[in-house]
C-alpha positions in Angstrom: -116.8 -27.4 -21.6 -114.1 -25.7 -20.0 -112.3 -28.5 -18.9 -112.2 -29.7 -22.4 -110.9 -26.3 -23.8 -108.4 -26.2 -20.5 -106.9 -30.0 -22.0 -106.7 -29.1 -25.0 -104.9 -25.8 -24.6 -102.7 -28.1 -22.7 -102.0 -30.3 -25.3 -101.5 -27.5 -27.6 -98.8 -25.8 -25.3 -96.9 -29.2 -24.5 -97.3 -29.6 -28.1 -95.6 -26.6 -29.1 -92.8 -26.9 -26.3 -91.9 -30.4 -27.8 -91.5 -28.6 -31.2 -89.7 -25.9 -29.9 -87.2 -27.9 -28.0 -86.7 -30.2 -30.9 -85.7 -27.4 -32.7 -83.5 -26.0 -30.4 -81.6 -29.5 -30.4 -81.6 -29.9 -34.0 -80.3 -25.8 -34.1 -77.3 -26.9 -31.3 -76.5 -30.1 -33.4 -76.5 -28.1 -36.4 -73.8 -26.0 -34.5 -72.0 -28.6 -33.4 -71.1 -29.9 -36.7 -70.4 -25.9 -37.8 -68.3 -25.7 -35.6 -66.0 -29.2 -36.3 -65.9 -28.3 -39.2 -64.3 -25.1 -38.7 -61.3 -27.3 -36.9 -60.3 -28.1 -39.7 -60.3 -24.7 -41.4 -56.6 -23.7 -43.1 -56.7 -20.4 -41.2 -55.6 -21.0 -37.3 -57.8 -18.0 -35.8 -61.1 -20.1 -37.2 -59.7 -23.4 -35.5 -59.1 -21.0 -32.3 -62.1 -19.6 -32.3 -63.7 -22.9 -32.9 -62.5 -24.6 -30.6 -63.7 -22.1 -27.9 -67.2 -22.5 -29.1 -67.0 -25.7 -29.1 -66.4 -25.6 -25.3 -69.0 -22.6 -24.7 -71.6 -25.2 -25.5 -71.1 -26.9 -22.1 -71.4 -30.8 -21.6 -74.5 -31.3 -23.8 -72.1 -31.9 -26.4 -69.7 -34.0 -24.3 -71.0 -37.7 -25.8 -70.7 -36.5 -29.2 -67.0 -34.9 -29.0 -66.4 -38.2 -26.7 -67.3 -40.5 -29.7 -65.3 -37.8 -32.3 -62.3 -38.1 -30.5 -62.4 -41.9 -30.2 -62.7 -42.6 -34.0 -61.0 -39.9 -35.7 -57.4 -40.2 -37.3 -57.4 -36.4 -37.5 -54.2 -36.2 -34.9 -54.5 -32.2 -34.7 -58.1 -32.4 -34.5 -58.0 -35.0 -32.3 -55.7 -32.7 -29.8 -58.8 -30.4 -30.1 -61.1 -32.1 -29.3 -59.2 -34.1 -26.4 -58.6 -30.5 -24.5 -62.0 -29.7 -24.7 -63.3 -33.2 -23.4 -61.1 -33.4 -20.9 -62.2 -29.9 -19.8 -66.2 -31.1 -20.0 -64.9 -34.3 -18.2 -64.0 -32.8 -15.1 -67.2 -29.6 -15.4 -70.0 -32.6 -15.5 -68.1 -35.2 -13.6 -70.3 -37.5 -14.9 -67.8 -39.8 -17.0 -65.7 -42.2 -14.0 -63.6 -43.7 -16.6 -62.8 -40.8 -18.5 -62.2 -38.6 -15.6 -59.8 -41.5 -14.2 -57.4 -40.9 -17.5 -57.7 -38.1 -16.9 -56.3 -38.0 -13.0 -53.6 -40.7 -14.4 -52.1 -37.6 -17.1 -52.5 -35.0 -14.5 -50.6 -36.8 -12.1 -47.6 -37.7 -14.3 -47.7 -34.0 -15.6 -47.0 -33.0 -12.0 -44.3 -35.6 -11.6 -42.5 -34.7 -14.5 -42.7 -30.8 -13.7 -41.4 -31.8 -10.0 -38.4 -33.8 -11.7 -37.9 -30.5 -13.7 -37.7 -28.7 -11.0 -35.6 -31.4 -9.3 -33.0 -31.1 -12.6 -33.4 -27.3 -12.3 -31.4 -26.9 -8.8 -29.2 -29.9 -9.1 -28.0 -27.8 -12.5 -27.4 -24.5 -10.1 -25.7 -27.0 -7.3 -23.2 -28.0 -9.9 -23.1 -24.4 -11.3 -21.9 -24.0 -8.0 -19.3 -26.4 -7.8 -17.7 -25.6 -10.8 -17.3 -21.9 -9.6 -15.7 -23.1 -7.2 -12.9 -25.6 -9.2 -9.8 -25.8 -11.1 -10.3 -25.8 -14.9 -10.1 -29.8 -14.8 -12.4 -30.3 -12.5 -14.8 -27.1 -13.4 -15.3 -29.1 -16.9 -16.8 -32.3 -15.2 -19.1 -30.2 -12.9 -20.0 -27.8 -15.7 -20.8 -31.1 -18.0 -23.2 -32.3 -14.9 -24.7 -28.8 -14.7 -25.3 -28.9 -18.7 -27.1 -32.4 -18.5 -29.4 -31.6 -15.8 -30.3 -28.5 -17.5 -31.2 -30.4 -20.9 -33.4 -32.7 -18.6 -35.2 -29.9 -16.7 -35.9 -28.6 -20.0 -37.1 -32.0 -21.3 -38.9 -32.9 -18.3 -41.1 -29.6 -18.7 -41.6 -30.0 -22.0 -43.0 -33.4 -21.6 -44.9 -32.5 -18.4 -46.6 -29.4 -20.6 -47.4 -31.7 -23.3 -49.1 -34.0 -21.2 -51.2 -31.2 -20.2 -52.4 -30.5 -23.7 -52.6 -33.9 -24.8 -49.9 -33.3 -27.6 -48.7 -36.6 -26.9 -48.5 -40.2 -28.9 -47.2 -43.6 -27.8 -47.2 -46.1 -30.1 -45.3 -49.5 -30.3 -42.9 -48.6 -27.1 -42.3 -44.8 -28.8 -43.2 -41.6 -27.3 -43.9 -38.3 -29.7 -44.4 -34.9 -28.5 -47.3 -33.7 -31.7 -45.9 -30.2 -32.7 -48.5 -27.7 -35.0 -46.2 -26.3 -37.8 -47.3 -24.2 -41.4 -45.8 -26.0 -44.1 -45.6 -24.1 -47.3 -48.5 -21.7 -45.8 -50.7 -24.6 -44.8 -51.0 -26.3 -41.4 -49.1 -29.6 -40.8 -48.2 -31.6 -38.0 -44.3 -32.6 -37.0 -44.0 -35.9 -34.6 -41.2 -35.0 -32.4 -39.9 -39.0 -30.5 -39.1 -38.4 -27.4 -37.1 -40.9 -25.0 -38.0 -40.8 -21.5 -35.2 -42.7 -20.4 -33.6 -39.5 -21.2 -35.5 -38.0 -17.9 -34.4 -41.2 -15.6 -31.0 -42.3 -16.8 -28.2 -39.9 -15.2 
């Protein structure tokens, strides 16, 4: 007799744990979809604070924001939702191919912030040699300085946006993906950006 009342208070406790953790799965879904939705709120501190809760929720929620990110046309939301992937990506290091984009843009972030920092003292080197000129000759060293400046700044800019995933190729064009209000409402600017800009001196 006691056996039988042990099983069954058994099967009433996994019983209740099932139902429990079902609704604990349906109540973090249910956040989930709270909490896209508030990305695309008008008001910036609610896509902020958002998007922070978003990542709070650890990498339960990685598959879903995963599959979000790869079908949406939302480009600001998809910027979102990229940062906090890519920051679930590399806490469960369970997702090879995603944490191998991942490495690619981190590595050409670095290289571009090395070039800027490359551009950055050949600009003081030609500073430099123009100090050091006739008015002639200061103009051509003073042009050099000025056109690595422009491409430490671009170089830093790109390497920054890369980091952030504010960036878009398509058809052979790259776009830096600005947030701008528009008439008191959030909009998007495409700025093109020409990376031969960074290689061609």
């Amino acid at each position: 007799m006691r056996s039988i009342i042990l099983s069954w208070a058994v099967v009433v406790f996994c019983a209740h744990t099932a139902m429990v953790f079902s609704s604990e799965k349906r109540s973090a879904k249910g956040r989930v979809n709270e909490y896209l939705a508030r990305l695309s709120d008008e008001r910036f501190a609610v896509r902020e604070a958002a998007t922070r809760a978003l990542a709070e929720l650890g990498t339960d929620v990685f598959t879903q924001l995963k599959q979000l990110l790869e079908t949406t046309n939302d480009q600001e939301l998809r910027i979102r939702l990229r940062a906090i992937v890519k920051r679930l990506a590399l806490a469960a290091e369970t997702d090879p191919e995603t944490l191998a984009v991942y490495a690619r843009e981190e590595a050409e972030a670095q290289r571009f912030a090395e070039s800027a920092r490359f551009y950055a003292r050949a600009a003081a080197a030609f500073r430099d040699q123009a100090a050091q000129r006739d008015s002639e000759e200061r103009l051509f060293w003073e042009q050099r300085a000025q056109r690595a400046e422009l491409r430490a700044q671009r170089a830093e800019e790109w390497a920054a946006a890369l980091c952030s995933g504010r960036v878009m190729e398509q058809a052979g064009r790259s776009f830096i993906i600005h947030s701008r209000q528009a008439n008191g409402q959030p909009a998007l600017e495409y700025q093109e950006f020409d990376l031969r800009l960074l290689t061609n001196w």
